[in-house]
ModelCIF file with pLDDT and N, C-alpha, C, O atoms, coordinates in Angstrom:
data_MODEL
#
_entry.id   MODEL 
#
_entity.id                         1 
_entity.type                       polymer 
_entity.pdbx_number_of_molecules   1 
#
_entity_poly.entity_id                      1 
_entity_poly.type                           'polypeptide(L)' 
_entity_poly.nstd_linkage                   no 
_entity_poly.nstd_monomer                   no 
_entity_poly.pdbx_seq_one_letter_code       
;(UNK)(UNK)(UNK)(UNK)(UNK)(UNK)(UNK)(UNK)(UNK)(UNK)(UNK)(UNK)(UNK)(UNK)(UNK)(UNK)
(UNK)(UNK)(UNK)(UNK)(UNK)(UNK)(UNK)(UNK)(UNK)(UNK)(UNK)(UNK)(UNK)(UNK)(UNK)(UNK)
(UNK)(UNK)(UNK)(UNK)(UNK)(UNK)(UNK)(UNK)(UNK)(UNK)(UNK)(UNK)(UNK)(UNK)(UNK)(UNK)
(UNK)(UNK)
;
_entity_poly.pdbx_seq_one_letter_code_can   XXXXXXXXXXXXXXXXXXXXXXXXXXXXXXXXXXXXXXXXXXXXXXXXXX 
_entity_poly.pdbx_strand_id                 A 
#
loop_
_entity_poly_seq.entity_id 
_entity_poly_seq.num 
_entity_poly_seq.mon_id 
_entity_poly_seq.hetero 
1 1  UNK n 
1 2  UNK n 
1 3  UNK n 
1 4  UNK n 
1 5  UNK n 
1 6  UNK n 
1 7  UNK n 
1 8  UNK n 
1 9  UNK n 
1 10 UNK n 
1 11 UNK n 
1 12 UNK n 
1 13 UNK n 
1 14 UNK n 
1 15 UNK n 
1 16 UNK n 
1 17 UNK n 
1 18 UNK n 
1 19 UNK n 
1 20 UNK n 
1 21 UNK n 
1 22 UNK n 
1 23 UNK n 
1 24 UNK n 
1 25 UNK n 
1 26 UNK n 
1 27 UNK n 
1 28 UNK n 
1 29 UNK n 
1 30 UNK n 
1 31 UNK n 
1 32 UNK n 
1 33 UNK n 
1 34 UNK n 
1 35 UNK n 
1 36 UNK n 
1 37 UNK n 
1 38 UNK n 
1 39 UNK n 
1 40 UNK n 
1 41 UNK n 
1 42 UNK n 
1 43 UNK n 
1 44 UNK n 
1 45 UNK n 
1 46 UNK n 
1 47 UNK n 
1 48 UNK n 
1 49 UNK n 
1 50 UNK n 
#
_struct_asym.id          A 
_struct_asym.entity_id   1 
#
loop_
_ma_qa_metric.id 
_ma_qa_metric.mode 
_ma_qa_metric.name 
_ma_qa_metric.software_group_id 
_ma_qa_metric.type 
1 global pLDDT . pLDDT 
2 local  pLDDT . pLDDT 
#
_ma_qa_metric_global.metric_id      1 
_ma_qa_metric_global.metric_value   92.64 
_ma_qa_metric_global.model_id       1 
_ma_qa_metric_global.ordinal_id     1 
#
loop_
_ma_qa_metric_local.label_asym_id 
_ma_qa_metric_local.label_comp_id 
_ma_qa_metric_local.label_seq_id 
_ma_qa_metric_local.metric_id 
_ma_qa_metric_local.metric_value 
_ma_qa_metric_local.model_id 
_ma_qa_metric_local.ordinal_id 
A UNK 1  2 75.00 1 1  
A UNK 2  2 81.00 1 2  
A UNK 3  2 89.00 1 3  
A UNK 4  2 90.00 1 4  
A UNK 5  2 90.00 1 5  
A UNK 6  2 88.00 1 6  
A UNK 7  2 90.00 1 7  
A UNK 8  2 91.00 1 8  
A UNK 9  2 92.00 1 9  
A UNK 10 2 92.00 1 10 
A UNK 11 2 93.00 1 11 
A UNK 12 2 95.00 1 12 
A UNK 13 2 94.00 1 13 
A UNK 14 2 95.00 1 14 
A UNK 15 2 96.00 1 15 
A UNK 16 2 97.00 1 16 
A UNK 17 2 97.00 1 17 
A UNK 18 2 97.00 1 18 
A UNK 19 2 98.00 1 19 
A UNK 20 2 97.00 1 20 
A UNK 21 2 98.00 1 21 
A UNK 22 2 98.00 1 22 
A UNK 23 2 98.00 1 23 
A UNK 24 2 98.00 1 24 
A UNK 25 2 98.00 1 25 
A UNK 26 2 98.00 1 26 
A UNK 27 2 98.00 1 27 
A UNK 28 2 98.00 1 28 
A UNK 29 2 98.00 1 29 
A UNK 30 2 98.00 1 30 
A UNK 31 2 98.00 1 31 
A UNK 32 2 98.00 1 32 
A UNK 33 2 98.00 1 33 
A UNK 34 2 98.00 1 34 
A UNK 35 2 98.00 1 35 
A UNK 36 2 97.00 1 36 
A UNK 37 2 96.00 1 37 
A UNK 38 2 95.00 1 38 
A UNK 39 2 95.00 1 39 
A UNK 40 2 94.00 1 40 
A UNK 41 2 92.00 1 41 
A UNK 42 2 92.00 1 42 
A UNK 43 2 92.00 1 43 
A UNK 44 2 90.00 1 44 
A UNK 45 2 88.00 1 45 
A UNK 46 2 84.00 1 46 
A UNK 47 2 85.00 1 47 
A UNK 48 2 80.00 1 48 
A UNK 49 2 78.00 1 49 
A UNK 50 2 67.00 1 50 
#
loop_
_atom_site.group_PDB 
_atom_site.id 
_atom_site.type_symbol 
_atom_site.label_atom_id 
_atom_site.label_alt_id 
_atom_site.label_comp_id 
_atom_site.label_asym_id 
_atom_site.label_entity_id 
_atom_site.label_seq_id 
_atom_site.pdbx_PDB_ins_code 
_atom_site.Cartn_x 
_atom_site.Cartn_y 
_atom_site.Cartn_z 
_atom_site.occupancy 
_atom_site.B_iso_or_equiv 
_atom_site.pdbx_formal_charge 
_atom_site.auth_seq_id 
_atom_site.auth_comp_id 
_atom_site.auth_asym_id 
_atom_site.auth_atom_id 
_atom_site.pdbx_PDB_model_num 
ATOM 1   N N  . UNK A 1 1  ? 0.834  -1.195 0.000   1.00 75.00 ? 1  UNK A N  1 
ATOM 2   C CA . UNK A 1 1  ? 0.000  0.000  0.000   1.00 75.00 ? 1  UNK A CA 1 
ATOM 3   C C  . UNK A 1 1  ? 0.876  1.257  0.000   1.00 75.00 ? 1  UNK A C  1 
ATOM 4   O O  . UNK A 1 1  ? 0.782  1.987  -0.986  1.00 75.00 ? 1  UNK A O  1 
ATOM 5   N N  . UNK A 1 2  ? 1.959  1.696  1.268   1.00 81.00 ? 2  UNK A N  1 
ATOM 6   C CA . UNK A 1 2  ? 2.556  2.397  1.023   1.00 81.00 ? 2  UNK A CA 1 
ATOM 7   C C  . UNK A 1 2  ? 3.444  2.652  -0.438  1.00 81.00 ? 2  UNK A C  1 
ATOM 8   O O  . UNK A 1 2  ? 3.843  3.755  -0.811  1.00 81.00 ? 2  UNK A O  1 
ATOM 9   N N  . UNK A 1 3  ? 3.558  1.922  -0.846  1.00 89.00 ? 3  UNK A N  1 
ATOM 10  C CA . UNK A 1 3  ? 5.256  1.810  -2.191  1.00 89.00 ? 3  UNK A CA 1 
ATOM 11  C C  . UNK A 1 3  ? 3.731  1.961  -3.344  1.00 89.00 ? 3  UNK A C  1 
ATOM 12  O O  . UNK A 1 3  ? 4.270  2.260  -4.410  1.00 89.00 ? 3  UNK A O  1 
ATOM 13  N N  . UNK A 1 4  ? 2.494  1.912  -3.561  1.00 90.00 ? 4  UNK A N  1 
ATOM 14  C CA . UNK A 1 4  ? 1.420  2.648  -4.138  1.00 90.00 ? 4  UNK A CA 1 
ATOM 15  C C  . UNK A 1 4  ? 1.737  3.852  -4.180  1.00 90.00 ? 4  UNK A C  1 
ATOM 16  O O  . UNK A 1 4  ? 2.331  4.482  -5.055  1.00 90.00 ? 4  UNK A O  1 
ATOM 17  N N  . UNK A 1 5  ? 1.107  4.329  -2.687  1.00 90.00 ? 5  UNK A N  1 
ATOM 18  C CA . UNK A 1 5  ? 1.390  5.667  -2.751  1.00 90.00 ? 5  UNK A CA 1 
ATOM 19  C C  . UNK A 1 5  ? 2.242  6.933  -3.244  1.00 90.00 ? 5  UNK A C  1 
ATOM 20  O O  . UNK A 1 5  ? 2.022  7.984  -3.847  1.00 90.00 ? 5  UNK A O  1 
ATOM 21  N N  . UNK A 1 6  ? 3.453  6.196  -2.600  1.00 88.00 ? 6  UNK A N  1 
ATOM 22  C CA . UNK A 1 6  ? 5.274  6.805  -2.927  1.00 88.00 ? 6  UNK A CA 1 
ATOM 23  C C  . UNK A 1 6  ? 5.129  6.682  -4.517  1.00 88.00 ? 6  UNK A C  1 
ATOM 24  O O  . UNK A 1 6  ? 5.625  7.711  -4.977  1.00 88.00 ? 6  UNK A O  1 
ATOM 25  N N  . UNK A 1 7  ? 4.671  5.880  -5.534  1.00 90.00 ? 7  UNK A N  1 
ATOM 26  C CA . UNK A 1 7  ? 4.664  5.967  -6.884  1.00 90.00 ? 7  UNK A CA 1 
ATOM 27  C C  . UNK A 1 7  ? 4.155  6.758  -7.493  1.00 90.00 ? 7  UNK A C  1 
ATOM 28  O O  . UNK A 1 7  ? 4.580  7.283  -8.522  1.00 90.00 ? 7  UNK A O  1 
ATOM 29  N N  . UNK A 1 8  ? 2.550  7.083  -6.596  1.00 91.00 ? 8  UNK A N  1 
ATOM 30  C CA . UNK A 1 8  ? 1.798  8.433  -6.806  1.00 91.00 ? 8  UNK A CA 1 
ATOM 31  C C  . UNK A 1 8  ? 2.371  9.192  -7.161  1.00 91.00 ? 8  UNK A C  1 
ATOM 32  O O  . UNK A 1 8  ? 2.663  9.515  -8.312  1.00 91.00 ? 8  UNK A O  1 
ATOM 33  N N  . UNK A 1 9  ? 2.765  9.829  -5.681  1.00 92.00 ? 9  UNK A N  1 
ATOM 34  C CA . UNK A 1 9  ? 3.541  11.169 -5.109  1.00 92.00 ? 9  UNK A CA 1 
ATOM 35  C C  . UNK A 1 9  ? 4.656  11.308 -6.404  1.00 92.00 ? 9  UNK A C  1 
ATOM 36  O O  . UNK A 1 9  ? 4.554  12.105 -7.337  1.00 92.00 ? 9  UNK A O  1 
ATOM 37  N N  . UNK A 1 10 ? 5.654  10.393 -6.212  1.00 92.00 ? 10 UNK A N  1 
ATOM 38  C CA . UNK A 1 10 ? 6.580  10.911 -6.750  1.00 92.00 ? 10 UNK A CA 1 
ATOM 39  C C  . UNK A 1 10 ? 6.288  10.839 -8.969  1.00 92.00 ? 10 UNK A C  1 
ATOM 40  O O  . UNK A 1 10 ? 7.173  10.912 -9.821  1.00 92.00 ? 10 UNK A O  1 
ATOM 41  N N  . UNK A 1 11 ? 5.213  10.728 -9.121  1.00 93.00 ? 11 UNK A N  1 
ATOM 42  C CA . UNK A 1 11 ? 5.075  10.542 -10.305 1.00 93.00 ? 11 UNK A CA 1 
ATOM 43  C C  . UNK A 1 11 ? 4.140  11.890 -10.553 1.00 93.00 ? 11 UNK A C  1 
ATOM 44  O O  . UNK A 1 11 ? 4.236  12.602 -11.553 1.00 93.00 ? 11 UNK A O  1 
ATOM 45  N N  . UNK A 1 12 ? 3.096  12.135 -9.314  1.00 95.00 ? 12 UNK A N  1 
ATOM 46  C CA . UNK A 1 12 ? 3.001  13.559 -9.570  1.00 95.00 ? 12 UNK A CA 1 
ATOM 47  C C  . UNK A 1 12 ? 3.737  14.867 -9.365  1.00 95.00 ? 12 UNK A C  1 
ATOM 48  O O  . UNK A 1 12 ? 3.472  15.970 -9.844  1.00 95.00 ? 12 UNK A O  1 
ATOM 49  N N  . UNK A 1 13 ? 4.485  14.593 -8.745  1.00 94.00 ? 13 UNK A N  1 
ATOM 50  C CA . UNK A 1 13 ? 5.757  15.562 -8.220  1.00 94.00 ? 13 UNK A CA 1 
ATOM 51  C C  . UNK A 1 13 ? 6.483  15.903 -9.408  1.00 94.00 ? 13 UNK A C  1 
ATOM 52  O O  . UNK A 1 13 ? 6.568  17.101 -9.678  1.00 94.00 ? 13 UNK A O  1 
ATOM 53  N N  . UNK A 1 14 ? 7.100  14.938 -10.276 1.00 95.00 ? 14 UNK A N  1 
ATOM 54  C CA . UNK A 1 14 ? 7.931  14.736 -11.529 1.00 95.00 ? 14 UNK A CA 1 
ATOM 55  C C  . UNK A 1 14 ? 6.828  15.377 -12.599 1.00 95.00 ? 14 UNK A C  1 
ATOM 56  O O  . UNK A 1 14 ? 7.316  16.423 -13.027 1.00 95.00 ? 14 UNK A O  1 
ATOM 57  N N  . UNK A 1 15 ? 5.529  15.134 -13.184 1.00 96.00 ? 15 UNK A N  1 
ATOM 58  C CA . UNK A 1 15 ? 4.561  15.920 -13.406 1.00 96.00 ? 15 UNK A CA 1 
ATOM 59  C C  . UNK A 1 15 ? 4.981  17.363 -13.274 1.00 96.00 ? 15 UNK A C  1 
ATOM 60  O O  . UNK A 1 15 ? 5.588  18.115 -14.036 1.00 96.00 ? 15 UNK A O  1 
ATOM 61  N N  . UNK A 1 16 ? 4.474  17.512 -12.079 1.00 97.00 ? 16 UNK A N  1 
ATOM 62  C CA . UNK A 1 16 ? 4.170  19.664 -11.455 1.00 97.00 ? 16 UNK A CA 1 
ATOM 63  C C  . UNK A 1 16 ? 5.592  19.744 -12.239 1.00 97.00 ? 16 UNK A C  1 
ATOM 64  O O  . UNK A 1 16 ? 5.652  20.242 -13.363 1.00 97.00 ? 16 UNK A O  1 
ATOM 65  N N  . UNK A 1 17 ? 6.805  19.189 -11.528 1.00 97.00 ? 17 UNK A N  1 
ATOM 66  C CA . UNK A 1 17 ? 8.183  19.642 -11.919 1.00 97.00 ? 17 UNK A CA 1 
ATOM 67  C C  . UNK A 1 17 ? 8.568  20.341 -13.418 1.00 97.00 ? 17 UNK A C  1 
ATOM 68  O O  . UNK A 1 17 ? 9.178  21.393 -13.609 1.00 97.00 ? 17 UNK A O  1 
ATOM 69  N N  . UNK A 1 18 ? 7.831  19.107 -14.725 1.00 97.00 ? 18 UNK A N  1 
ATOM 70  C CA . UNK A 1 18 ? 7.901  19.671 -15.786 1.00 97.00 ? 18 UNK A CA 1 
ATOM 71  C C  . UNK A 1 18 ? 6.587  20.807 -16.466 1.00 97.00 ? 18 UNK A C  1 
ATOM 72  O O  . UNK A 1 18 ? 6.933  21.678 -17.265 1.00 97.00 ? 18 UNK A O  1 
ATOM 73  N N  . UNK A 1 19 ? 5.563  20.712 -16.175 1.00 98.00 ? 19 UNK A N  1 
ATOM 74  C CA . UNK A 1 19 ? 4.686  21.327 -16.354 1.00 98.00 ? 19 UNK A CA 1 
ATOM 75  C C  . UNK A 1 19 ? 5.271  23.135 -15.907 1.00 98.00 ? 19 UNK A C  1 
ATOM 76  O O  . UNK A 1 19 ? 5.326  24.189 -16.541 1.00 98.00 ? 19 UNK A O  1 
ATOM 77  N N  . UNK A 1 20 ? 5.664  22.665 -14.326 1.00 97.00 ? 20 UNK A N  1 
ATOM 78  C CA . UNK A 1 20 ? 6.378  24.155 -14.007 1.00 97.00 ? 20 UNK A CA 1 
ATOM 79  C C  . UNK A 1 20 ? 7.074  24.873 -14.999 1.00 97.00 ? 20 UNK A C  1 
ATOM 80  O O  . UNK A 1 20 ? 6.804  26.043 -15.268 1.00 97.00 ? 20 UNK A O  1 
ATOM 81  N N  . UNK A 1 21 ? 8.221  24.026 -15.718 1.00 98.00 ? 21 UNK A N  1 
ATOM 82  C CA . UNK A 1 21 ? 9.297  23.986 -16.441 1.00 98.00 ? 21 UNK A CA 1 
ATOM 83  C C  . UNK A 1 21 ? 8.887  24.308 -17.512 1.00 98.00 ? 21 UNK A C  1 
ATOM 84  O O  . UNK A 1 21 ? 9.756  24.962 -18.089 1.00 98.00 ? 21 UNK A O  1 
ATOM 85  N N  . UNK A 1 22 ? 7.604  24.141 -18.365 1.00 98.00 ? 22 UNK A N  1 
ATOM 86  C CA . UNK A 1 22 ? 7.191  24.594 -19.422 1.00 98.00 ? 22 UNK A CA 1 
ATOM 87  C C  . UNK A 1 22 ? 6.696  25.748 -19.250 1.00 98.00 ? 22 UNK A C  1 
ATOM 88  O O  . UNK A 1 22 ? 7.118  26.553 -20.080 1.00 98.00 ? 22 UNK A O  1 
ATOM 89  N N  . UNK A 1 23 ? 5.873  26.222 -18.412 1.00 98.00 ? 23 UNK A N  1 
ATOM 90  C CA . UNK A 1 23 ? 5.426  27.879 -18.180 1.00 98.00 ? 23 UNK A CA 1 
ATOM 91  C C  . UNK A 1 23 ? 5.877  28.307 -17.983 1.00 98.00 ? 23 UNK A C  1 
ATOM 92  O O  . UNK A 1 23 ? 5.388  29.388 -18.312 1.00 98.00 ? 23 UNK A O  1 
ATOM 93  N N  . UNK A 1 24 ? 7.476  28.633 -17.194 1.00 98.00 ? 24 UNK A N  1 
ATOM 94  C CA . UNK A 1 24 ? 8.557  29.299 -17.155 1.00 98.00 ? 24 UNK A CA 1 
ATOM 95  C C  . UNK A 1 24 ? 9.000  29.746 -18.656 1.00 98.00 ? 24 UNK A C  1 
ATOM 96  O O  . UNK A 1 24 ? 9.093  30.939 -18.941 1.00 98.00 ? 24 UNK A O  1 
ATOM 97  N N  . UNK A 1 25 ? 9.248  28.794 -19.523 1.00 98.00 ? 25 UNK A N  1 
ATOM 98  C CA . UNK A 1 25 ? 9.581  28.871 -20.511 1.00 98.00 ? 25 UNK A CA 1 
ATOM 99  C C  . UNK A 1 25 ? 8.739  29.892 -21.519 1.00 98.00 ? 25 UNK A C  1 
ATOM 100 O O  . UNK A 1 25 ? 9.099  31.004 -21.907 1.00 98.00 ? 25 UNK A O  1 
ATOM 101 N N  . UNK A 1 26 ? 7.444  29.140 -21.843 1.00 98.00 ? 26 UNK A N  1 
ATOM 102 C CA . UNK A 1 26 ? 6.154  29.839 -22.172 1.00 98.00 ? 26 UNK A CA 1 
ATOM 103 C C  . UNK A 1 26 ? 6.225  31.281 -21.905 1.00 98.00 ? 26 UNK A C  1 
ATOM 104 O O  . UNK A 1 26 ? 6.317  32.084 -22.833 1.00 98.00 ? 26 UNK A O  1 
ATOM 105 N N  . UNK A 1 27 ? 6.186  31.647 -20.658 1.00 98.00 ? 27 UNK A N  1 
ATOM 106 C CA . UNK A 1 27 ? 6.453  33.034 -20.290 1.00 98.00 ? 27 UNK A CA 1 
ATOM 107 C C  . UNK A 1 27 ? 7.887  33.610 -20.459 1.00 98.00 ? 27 UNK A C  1 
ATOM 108 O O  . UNK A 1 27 ? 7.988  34.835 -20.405 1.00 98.00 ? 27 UNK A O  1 
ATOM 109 N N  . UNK A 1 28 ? 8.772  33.021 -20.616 1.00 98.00 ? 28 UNK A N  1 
ATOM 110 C CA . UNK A 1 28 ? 9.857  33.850 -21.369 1.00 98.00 ? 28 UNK A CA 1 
ATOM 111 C C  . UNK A 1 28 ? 9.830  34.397 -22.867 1.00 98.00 ? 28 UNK A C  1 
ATOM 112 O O  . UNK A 1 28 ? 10.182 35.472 -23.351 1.00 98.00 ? 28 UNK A O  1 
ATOM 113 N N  . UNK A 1 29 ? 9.135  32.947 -23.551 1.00 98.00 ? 29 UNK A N  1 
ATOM 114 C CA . UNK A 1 29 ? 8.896  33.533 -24.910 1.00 98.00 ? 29 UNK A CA 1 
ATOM 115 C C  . UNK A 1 29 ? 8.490  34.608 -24.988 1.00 98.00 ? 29 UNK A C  1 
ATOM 116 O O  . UNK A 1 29 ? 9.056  35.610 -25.425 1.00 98.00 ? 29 UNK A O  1 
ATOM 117 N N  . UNK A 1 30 ? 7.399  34.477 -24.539 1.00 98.00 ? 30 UNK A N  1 
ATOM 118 C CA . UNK A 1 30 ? 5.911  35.802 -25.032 1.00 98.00 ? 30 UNK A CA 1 
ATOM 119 C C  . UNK A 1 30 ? 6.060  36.824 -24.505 1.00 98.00 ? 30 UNK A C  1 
ATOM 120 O O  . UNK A 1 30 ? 5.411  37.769 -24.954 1.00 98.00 ? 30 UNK A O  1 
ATOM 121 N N  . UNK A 1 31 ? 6.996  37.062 -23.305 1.00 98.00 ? 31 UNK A N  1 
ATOM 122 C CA . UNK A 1 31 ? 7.423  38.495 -22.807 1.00 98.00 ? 31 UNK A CA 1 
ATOM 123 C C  . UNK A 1 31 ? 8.405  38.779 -24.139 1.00 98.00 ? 31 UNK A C  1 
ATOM 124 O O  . UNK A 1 31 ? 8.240  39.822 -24.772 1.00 98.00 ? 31 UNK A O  1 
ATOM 125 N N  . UNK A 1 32 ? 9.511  37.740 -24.570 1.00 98.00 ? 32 UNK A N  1 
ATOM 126 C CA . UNK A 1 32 ? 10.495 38.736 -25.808 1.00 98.00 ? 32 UNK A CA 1 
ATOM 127 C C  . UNK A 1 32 ? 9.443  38.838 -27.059 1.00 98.00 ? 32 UNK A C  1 
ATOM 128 O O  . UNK A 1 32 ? 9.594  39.719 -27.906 1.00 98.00 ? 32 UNK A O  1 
ATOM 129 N N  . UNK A 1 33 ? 8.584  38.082 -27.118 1.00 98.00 ? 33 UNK A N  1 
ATOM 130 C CA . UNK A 1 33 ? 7.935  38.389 -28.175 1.00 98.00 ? 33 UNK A CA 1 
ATOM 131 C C  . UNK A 1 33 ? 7.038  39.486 -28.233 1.00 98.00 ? 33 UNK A C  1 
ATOM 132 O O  . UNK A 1 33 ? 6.503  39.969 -29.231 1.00 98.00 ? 33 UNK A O  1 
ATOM 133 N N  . UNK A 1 34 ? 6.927  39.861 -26.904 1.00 98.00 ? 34 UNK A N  1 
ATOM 134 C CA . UNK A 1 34 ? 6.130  41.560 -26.970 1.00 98.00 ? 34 UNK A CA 1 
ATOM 135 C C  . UNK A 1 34 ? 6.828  42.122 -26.695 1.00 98.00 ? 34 UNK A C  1 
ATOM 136 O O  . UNK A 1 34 ? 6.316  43.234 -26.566 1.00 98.00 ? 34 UNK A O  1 
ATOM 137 N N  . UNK A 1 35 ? 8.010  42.180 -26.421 1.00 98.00 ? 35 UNK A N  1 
ATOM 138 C CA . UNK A 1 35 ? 9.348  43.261 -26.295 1.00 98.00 ? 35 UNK A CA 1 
ATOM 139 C C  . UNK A 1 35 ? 9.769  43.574 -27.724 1.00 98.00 ? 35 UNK A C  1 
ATOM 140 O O  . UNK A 1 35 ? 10.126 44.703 -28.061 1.00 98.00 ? 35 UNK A O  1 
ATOM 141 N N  . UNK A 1 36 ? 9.717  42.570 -28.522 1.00 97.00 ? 36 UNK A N  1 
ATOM 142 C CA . UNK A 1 36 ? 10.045 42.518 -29.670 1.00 97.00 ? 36 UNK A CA 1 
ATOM 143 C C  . UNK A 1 36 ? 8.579  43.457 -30.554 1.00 97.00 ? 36 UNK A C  1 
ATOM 144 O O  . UNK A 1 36 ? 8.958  44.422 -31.218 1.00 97.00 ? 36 UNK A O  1 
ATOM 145 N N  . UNK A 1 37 ? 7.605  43.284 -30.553 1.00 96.00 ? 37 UNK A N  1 
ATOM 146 C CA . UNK A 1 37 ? 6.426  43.832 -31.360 1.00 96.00 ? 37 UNK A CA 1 
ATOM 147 C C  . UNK A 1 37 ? 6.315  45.176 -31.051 1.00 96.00 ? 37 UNK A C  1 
ATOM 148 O O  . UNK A 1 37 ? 6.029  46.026 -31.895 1.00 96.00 ? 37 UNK A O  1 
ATOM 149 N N  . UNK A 1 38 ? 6.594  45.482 -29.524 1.00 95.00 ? 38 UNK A N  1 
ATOM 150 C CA . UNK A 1 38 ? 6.263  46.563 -28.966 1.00 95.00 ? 38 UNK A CA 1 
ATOM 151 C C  . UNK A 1 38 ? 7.549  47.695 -29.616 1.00 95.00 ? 38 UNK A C  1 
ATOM 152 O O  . UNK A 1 38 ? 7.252  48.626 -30.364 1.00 95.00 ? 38 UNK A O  1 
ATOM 153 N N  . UNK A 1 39 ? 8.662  47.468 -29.268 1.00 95.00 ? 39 UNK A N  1 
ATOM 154 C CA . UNK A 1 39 ? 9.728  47.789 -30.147 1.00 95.00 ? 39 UNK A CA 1 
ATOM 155 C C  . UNK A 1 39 ? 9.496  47.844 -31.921 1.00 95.00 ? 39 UNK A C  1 
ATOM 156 O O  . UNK A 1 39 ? 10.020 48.806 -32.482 1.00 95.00 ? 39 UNK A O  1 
ATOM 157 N N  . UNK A 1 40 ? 8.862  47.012 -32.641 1.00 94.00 ? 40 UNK A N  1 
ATOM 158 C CA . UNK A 1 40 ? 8.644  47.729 -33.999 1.00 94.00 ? 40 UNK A CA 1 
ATOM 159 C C  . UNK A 1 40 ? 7.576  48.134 -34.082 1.00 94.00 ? 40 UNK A C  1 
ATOM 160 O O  . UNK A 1 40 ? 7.149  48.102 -35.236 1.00 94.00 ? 40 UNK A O  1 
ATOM 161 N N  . UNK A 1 41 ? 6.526  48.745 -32.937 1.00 92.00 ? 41 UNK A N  1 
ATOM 162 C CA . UNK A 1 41 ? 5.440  49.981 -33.252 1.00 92.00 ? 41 UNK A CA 1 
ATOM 163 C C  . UNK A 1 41 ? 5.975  50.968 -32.594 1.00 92.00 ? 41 UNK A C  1 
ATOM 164 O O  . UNK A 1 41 ? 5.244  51.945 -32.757 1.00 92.00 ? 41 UNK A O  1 
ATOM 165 N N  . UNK A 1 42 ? 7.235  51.336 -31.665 1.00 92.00 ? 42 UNK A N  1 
ATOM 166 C CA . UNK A 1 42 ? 7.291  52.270 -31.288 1.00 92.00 ? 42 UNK A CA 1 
ATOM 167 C C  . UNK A 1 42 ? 8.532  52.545 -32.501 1.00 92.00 ? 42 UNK A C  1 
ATOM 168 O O  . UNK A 1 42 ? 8.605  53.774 -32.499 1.00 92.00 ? 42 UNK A O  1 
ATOM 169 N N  . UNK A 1 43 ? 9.305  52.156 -33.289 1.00 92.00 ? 43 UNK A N  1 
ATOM 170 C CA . UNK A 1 43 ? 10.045 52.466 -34.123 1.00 92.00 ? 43 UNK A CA 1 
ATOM 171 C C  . UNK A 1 43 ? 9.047  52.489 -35.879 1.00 92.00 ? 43 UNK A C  1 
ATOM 172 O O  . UNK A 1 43 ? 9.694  52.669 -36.910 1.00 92.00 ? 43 UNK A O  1 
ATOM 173 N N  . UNK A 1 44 ? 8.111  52.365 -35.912 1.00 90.00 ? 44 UNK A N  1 
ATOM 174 C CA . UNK A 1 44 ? 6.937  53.054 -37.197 1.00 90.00 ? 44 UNK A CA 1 
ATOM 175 C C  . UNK A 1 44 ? 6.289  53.716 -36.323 1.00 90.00 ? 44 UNK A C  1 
ATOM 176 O O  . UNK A 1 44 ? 5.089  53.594 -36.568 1.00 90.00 ? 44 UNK A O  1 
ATOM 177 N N  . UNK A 1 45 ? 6.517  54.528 -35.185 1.00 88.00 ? 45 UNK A N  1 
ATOM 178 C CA . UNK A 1 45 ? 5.233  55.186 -35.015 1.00 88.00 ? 45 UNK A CA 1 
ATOM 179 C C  . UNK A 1 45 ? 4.668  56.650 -35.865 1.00 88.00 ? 45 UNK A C  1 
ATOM 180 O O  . UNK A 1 45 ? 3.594  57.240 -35.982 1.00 88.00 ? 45 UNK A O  1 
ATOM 181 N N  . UNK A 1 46 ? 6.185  56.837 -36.396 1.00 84.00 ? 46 UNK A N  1 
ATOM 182 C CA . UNK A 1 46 ? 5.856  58.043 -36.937 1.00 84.00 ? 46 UNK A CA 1 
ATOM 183 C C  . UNK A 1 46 ? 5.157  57.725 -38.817 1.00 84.00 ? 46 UNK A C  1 
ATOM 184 O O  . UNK A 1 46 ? 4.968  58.599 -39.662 1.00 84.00 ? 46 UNK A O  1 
ATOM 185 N N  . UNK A 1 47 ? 4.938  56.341 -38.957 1.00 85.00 ? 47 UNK A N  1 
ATOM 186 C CA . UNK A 1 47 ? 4.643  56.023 -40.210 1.00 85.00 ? 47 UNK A CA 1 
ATOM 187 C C  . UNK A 1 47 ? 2.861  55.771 -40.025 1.00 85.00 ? 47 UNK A C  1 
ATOM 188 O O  . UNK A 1 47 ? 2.004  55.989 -40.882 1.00 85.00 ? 47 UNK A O  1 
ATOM 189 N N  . UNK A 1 48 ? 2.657  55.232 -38.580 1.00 80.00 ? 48 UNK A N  1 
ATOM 190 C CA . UNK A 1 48 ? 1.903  55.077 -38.123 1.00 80.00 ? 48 UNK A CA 1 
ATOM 191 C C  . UNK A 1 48 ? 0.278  56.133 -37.643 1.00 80.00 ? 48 UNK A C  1 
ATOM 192 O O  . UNK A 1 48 ? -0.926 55.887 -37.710 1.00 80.00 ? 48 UNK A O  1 
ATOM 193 N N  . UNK A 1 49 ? 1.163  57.440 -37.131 1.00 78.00 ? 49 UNK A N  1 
ATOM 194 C CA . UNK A 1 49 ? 0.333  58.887 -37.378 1.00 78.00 ? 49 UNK A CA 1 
ATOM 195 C C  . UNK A 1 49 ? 0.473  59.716 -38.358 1.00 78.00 ? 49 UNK A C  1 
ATOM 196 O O  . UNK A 1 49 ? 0.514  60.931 -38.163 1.00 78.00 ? 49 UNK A O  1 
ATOM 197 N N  . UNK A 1 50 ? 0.557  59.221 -39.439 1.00 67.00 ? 50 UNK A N  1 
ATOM 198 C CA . UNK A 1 50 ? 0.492  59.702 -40.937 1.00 67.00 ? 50 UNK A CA 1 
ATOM 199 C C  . UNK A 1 50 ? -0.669 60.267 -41.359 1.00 67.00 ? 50 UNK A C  1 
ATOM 200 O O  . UNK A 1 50 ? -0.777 60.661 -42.520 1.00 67.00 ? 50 UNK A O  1 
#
């Protein structure tokens, strides 16, 4: 029963671990990727209020 359990745990633990590991990531992208967009509307802006 116990060595059940411990397989659980540690199989959901290993789970959260990478899941964590992907939204870290996720959120690194999409912050440079609006650093990046935000940066070429503030460099056309003057093409932009035309």
């Amino acid at each position: 029963m116990n060595e059940k359990i411990y397989k659980t745990m540690s199989a959901t633990g290993v789970s959260s671990l990478i899941l964590g590991i992907i939204a870290a990531i996720a959120g690194v992208v999409t912050g440079v990727l609006m650093i990046i967009n935000g940066a070429r509307l503030l460099k056309r802006k003057s093409e932009i209020l035309l």
